[in-house]
MISE-701070 format. One record per atom (N, C-alpha, C): x, y, z negated; residue in three letters. Coordinates in steps of 0.2 Angstrom, whole numbers, padded with zeros to 4 digits, always signed. Layout:
N
XYZALA ...
***
This chain:
248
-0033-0088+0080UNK -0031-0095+0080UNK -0023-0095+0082UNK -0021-0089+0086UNK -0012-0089+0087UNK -0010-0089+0080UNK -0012-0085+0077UNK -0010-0081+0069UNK -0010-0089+0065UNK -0014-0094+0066UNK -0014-0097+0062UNK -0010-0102+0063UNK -0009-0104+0068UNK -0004-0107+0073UNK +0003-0107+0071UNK +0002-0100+0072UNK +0011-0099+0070UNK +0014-0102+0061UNK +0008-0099+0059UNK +0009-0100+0051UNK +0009-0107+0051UNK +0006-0110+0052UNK +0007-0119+0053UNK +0013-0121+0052UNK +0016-0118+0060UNK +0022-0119+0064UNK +0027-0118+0058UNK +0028-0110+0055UNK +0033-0110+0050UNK +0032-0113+0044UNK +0027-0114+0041UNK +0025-0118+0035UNK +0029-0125+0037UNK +0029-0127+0043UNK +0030-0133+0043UNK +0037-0137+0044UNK +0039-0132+0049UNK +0048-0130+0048UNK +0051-0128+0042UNK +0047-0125+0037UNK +0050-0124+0031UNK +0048-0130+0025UNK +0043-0133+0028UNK +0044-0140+0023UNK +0047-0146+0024UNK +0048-0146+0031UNK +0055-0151+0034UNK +0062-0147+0032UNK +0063-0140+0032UNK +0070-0138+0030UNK +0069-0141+0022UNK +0066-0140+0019UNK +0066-0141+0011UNK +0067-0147+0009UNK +0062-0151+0011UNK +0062-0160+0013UNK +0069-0164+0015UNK +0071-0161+0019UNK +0076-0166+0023UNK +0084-0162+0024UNK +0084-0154+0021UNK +0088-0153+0023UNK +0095-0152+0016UNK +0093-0156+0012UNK +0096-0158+0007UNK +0097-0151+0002UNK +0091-0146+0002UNK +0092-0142-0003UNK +0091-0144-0009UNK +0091-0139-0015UNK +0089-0142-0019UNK +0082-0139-0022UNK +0076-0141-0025UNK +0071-0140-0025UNK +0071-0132-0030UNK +0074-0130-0033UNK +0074-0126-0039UNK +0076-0121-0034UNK +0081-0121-0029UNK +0083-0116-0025UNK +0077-0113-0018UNK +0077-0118-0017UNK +0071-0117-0012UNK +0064-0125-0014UNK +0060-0120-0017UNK +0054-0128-0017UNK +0051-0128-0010UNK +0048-0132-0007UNK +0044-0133+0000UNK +0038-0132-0002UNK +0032-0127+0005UNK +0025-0126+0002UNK +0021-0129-0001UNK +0022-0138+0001UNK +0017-0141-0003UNK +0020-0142-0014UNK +0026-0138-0015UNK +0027-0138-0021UNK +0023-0131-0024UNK +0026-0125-0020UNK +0022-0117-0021UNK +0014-0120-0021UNK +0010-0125-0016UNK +0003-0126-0017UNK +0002-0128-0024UNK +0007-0131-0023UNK +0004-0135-0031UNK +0005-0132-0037UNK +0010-0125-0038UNK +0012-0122-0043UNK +0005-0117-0043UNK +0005-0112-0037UNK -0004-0111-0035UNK -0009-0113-0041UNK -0010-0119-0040UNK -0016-0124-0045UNK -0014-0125-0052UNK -0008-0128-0052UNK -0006-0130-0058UNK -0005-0121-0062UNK -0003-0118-0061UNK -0001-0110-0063UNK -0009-0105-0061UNK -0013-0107-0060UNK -0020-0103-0060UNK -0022-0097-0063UNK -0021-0102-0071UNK -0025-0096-0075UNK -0019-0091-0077UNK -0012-0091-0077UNK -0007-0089-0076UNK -0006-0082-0072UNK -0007-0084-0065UNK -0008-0082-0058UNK -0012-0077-0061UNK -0019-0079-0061UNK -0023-0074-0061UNK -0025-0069-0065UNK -0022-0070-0071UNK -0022-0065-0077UNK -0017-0060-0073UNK -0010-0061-0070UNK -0006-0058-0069UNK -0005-0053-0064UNK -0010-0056-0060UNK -0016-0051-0053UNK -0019-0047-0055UNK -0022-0048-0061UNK -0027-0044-0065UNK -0024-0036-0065UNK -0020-0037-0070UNK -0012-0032-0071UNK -0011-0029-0063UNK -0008-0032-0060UNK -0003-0029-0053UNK -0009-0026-0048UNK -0013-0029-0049UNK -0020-0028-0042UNK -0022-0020-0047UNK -0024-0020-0054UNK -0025-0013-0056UNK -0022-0007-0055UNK -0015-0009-0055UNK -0009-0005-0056UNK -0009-0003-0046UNK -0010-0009-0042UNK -0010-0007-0037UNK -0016-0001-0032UNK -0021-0002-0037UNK -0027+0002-0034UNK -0029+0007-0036UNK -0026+0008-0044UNK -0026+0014-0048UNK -0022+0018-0043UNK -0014+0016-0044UNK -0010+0019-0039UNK -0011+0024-0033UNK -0015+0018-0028UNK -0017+0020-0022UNK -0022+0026-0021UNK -0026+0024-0025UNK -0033+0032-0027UNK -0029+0037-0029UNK -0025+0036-0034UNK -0022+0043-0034UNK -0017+0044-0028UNK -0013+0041-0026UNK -0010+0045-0020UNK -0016+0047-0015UNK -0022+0044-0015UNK -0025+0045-0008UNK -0029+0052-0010UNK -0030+0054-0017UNK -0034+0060-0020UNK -0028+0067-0020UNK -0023+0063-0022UNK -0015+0070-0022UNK -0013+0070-0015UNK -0012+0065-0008UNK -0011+0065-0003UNK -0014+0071+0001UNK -0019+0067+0001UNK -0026+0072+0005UNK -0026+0082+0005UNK -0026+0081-0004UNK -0026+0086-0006UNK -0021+0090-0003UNK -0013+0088-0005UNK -0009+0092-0001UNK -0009+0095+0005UNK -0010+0089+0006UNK -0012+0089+0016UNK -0015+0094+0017UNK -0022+0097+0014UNK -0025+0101+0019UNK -0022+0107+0015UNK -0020+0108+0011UNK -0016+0114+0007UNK -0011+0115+0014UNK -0007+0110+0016UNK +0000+0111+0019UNK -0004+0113+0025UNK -0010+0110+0029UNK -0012+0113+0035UNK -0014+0120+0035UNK -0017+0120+0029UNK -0020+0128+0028UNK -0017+0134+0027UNK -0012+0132+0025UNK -0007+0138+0024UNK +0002+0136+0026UNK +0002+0136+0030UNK +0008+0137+0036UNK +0014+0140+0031UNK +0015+0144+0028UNK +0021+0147+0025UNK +0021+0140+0020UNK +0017+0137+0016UNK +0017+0131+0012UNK +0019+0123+0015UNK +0017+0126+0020UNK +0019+0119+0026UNK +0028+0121+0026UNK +0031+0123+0029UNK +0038+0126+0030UNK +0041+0124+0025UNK +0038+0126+0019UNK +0044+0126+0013UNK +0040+0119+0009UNK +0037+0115+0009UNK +0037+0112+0004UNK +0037+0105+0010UNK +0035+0104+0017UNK +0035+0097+0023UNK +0044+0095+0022UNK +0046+0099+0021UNK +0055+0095+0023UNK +0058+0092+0015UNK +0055+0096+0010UNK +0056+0092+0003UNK +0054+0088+0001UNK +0047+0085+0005UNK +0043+0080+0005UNK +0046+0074+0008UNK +0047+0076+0014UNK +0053+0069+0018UNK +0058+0068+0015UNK +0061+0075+0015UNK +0068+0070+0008UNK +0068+0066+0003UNK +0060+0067-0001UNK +0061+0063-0005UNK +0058+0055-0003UNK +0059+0054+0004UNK +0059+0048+0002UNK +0065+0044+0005UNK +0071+0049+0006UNK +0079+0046+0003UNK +0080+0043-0004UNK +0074+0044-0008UNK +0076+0042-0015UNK +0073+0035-0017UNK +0078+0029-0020UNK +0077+0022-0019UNK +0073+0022-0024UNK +0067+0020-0024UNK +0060+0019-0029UNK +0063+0015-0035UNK +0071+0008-0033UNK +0072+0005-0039UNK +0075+0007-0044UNK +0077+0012-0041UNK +0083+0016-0046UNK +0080+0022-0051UNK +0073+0024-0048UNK +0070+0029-0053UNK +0064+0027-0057UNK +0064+0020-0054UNK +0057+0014-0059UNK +0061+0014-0066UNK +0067+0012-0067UNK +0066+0013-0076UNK +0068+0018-0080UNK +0068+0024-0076UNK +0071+0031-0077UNK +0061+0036-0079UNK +0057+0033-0076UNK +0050+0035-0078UNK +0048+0029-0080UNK +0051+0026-0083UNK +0047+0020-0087UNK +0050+0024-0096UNK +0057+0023-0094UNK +0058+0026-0100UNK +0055+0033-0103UNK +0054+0037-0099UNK +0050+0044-0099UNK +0043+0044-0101UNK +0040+0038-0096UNK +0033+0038-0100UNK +0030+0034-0104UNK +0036+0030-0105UNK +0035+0023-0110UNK +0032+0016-0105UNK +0032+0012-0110UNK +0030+0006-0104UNK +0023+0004-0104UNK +0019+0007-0102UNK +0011+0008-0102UNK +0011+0005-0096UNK +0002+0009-0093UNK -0001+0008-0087UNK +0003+0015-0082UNK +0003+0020-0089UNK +0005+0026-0084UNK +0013+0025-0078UNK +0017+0023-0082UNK +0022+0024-0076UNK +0022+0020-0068UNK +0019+0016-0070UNK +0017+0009-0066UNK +0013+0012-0060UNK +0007+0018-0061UNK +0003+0020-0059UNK +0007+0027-0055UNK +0011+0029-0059UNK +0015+0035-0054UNK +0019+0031-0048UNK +0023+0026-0053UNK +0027+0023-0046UNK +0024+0023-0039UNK +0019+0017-0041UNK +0015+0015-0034UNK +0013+0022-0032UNK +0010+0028-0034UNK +0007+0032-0030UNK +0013+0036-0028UNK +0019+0038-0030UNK +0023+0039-0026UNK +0026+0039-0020UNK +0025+0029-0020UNK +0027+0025-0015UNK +0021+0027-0008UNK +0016+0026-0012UNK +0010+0028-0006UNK +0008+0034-0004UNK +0010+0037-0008UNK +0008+0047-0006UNK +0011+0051+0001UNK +0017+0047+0005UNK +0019+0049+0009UNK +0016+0047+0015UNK +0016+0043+0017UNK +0013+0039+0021UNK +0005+0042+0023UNK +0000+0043+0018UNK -0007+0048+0015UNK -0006+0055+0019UNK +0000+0058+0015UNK +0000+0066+0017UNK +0001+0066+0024UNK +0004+0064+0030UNK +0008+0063+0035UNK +0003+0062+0041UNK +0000+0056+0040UNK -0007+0053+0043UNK -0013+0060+0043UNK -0014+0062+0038UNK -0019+0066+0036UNK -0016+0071+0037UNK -0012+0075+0037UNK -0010+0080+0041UNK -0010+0081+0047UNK -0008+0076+0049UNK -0008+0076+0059UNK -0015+0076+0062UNK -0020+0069+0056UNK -0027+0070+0060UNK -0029+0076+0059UNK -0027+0082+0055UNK -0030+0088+0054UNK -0029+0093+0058UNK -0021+0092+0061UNK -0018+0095+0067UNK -0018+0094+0072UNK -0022+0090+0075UNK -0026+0084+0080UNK -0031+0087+0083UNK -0035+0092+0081UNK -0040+0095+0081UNK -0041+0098+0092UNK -0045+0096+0093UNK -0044+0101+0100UNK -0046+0108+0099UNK -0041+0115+0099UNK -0042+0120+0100UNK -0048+0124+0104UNK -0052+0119+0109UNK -0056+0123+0110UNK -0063+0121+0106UNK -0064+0117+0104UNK -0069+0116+0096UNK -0066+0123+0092UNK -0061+0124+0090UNK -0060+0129+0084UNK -0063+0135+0087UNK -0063+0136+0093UNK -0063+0143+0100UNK -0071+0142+0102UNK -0076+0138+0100UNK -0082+0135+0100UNK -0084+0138+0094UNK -0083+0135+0088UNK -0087+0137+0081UNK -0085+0143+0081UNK -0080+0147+0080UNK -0077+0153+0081UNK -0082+0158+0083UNK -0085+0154+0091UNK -0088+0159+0096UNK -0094+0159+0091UNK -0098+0152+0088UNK -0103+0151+0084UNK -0104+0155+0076UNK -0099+0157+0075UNK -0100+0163+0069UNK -0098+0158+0064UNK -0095+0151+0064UNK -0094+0148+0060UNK -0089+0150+0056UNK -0090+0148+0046UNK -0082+0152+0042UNK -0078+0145+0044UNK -0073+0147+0040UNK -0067+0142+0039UNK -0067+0137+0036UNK -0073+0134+0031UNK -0076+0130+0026UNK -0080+0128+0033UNK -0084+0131+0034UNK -0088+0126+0039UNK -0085+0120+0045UNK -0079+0125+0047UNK -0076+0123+0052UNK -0070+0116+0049UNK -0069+0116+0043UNK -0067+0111+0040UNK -0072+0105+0037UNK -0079+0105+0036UNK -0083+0101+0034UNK -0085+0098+0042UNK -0086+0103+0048UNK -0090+0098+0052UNK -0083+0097+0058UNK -0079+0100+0057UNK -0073+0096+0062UNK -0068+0091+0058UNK -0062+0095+0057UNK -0056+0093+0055UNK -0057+0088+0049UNK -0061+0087+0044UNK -0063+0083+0039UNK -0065+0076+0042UNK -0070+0075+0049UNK -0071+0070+0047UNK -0064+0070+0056UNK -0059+0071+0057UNK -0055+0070+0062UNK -0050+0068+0056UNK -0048+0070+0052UNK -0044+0067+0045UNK -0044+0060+0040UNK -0052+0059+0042UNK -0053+0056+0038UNK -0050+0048+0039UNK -0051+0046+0047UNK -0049+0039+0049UNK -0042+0041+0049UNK -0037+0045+0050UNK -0032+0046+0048UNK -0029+0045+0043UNK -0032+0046+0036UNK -0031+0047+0029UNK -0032+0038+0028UNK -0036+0036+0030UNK -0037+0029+0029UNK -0031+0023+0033UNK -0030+0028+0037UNK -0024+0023+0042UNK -0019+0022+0039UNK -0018+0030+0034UNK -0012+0031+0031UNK -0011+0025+0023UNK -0018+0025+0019UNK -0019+0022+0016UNK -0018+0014+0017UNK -0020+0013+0023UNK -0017+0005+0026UNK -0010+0003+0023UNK -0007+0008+0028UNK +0001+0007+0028UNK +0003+0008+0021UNK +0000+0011+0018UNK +0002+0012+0010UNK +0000+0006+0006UNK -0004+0003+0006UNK -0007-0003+0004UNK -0001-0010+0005UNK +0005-0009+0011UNK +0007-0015+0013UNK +0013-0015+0009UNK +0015-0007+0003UNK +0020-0005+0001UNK +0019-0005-0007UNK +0011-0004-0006UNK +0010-0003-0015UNK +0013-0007-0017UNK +0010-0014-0015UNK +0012-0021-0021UNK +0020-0020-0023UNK +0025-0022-0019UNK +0032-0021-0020UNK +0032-0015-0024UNK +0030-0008-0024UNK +0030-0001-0028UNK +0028-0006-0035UNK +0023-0011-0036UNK +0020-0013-0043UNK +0025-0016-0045UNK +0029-0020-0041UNK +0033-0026-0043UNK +0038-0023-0045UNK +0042-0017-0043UNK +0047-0014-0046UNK +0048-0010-0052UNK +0040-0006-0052UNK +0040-0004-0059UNK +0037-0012-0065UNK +0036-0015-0064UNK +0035-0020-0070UNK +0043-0023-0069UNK +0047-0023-0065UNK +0055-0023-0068UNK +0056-0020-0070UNK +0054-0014-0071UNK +0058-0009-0075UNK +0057-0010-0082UNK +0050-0014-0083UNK +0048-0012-0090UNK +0040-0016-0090UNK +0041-0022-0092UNK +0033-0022-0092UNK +0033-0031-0096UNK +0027-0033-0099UNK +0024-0039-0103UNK +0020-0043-0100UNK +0017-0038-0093UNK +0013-0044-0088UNK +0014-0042-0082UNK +0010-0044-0077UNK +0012-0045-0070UNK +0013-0049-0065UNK +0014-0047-0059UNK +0016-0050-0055UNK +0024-0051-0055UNK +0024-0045-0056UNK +0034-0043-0054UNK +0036-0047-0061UNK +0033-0046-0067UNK +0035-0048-0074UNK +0034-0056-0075UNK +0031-0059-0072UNK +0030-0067-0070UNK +0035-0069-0065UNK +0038-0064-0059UNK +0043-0067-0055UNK +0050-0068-0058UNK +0051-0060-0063UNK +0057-0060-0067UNK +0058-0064-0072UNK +0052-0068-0075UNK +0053-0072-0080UNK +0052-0079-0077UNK +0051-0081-0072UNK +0052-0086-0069UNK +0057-0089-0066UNK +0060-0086-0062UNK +0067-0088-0058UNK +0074-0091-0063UNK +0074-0086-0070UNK +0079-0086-0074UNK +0080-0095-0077UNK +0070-0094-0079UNK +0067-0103-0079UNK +0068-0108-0076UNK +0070-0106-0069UNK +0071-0111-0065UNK +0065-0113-0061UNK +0059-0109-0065UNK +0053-0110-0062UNK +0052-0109-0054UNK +0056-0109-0049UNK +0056-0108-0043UNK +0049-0106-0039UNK +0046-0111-0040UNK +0040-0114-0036UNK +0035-0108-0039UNK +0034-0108-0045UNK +0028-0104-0049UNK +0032-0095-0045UNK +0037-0094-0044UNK +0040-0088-0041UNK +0037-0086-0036UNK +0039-0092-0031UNK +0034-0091-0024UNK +0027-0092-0026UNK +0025-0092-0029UNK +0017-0094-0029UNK +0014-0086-0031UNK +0020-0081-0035UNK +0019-0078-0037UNK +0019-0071-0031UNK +0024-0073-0026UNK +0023-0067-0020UNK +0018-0069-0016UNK +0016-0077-0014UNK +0010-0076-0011UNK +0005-0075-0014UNK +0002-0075-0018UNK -0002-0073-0021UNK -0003-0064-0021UNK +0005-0060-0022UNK +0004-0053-0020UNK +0004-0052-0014UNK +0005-0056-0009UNK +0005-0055-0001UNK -0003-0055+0000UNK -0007-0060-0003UNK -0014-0061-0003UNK -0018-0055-0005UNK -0014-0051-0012UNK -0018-0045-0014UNK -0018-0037-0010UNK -0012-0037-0004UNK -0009-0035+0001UNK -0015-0036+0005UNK -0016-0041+0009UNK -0019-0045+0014UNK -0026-0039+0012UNK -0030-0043+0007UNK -0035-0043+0005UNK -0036-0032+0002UNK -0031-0028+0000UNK -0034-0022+0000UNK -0032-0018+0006UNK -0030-0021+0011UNK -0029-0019+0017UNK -0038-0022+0021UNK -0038-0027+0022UNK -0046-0029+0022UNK -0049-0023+0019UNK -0050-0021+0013UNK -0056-0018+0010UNK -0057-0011+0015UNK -0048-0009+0015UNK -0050-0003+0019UNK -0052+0000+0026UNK -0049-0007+0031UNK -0053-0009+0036UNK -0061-0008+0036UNK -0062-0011+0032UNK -0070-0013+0033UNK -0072-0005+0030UNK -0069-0001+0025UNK -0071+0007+0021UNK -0068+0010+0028UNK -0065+0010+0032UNK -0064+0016+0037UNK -0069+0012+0043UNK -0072+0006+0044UNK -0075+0006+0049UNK -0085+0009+0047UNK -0085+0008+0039UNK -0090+0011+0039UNK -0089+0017+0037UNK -0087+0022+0033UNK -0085+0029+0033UNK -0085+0032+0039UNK -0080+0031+0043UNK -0078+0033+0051UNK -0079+0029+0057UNK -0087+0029+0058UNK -0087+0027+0062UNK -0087+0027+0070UNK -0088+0036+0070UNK -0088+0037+0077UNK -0079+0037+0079UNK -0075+0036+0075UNK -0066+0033+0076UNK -0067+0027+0080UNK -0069+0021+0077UNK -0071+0015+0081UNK -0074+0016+0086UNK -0079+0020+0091UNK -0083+0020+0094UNK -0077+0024+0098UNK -0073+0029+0096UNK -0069+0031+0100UNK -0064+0026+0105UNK -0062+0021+0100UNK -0057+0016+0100UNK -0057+0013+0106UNK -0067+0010+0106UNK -0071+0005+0108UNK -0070+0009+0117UNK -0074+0012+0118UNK -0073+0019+0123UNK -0065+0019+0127UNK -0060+0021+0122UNK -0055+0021+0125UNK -0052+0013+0128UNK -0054+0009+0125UNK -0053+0002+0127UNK -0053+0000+0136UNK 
***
C-alpha cells in the first residue's frame, strides 16, 4: 500500500508539472497522455514486447546456462579462478553501448547479436552470486561427507549445488533489472522491431507519449520476469525461504 502510495503521489506531481507548468506536451506528455498512448498504441506495444520480451529471456537462459557453468569451473579449479576472476571484472569497464553496433555488424542484425548482448549484460551478475553460494559452503559439511566416503560429485549434488542454487537465482534477479536496457541498446544498434526500435522511431516523430508508453511497458516486462523468478526460486529453493523465514 506504501509502494502504491508513493507512485500515486509522483504520477500526480508529474501530471500537475506537465499540466500547469507550461511544458510543452511533445517534450514531456503527462501520464494521463502515456495511459492513453498505452491503449490507443496496443497492438503496436505488443507485437514490440513480443520481440524485446524474447530477446530478453533467450538472453537471460543463456547467461544463466554460461554463468553457472563458469562459476563451478572457476570454484573447482582455483588456478582457473586466479587467472580468468579479474578479466571477468574488467570486463565490465566496457560500455555495452559502444560494442552493441560493433556485434551487430559481426553478426548481422538478427535475433543472434541481440541475444549475446543481453547475455553479456547478465552473465556477470550469474557468475558472481553463484560463486559465492558455492564458496559459502560450511567447511565442516565438506569435513562431514569427506569422513562419509563421499566423491567430489556427490559432495557437489547434495551440498554446494542446492547452496548455489538460490544464489544463482538472486543473481538472475539482478540481471533481469538490466537485461531489458541490454535489449534496448542492441535494437539501437540495429534492428526493425522492438522496444528500443519503437523508442528510436518514435521521439524523432514527435511521438512523445507512444515513447513513454514504450518504457513502461519495458519497466512492466522487468517487473513481471523479476516476478517469474521470485516465485522459480521460491519453489526450486525452498529450504533458502525456510532459512529466511528462521533467520527473521
Amino acid at each position: 500500500m506504501l509502494a502504491a502510495l508513493l507512485v500515486l503521489l509522483l504520477l500526480g506531481g508529474w501530471e500537475a508539472y506537465a499540466r500547469l507548468g507550461g511544458i510543452d506536451e511533445f517534450i514531456l506528455p503527462a501520464p494521463t497522455q502515456v495511459a492513453q498512448a498505452l491503449w490507443d498504441d496496443r497492438g503496436l506495444l505488443w507485437d514490440n514486447l513480443l520481440v524485446t520480451g524474447q530477446e530478453v529471456v533467450l538472453g537471460l537462459a543463456l547467461a544463466l546456462l554460461a554463468g553457472a557453468a563458469l562459476a563451478i569451473a572457476l570454484h573447482a579449479y582455483r588456478p582457473l579462478r586466479r587467472a580468468i576472476y579479474p578479466l571477468l571484472v574488467g570486463t565490465q569497464a566496457i560500455p555495452i553501448v559502444t560494442i552493441a553496433p560493433l556485434l551487430a555488424a559481426w553478426f548481422g542484425y538478427g535475433l543472434l547479436p541481440k541475444l549475446v548482448i543481453v547475455a553479456l549484460v547478465c552473465f556477470f551478475p550469474i557468475v558472481v552470486t553463484t560463486l559465492d553460494g558455492l564458496a559459502a559452503i560450511d567447511p565442516d559439511q565438506h569435513k562431514l561427507l569427506r569422513t562419509l566416503g563421499a566423491s567430489r560429485a556427490q559432495t557437489f549434488r547434495w551440498v554446494e549445488a542446492p547452496a548455489a542454487l538460490p544464489a544463482a537465482l538472486s543473481g538472475a534477479k539482478i540481471a533481469v533489472a538490466v537485461g531489458g536496457i541490454a535489449a534496448v541498446f542492441a535494437e539501437y544498434a540495429g534492428s526493425e522491431n522492438g522496444l528500443g526500435h519503437l523508442l528510436l522511431q518514435s521521439i524523432p516523430q514527435l511521438e512523445t507519449a507512444r515513447a513513454w508508453a514504450a518504457v513502461v511497458v519495458l519497466a512492466a516486462l522487468a517487473v513481471f520476469c523479476f516476478s517469474l523468478l521470485a516465485l522459480a526460486e521460491r519453489h526450486l529453493a525452498p529450504w533458502a525461504h525456510r532459512r529466511k523465514d528462521l533467520d527473521a
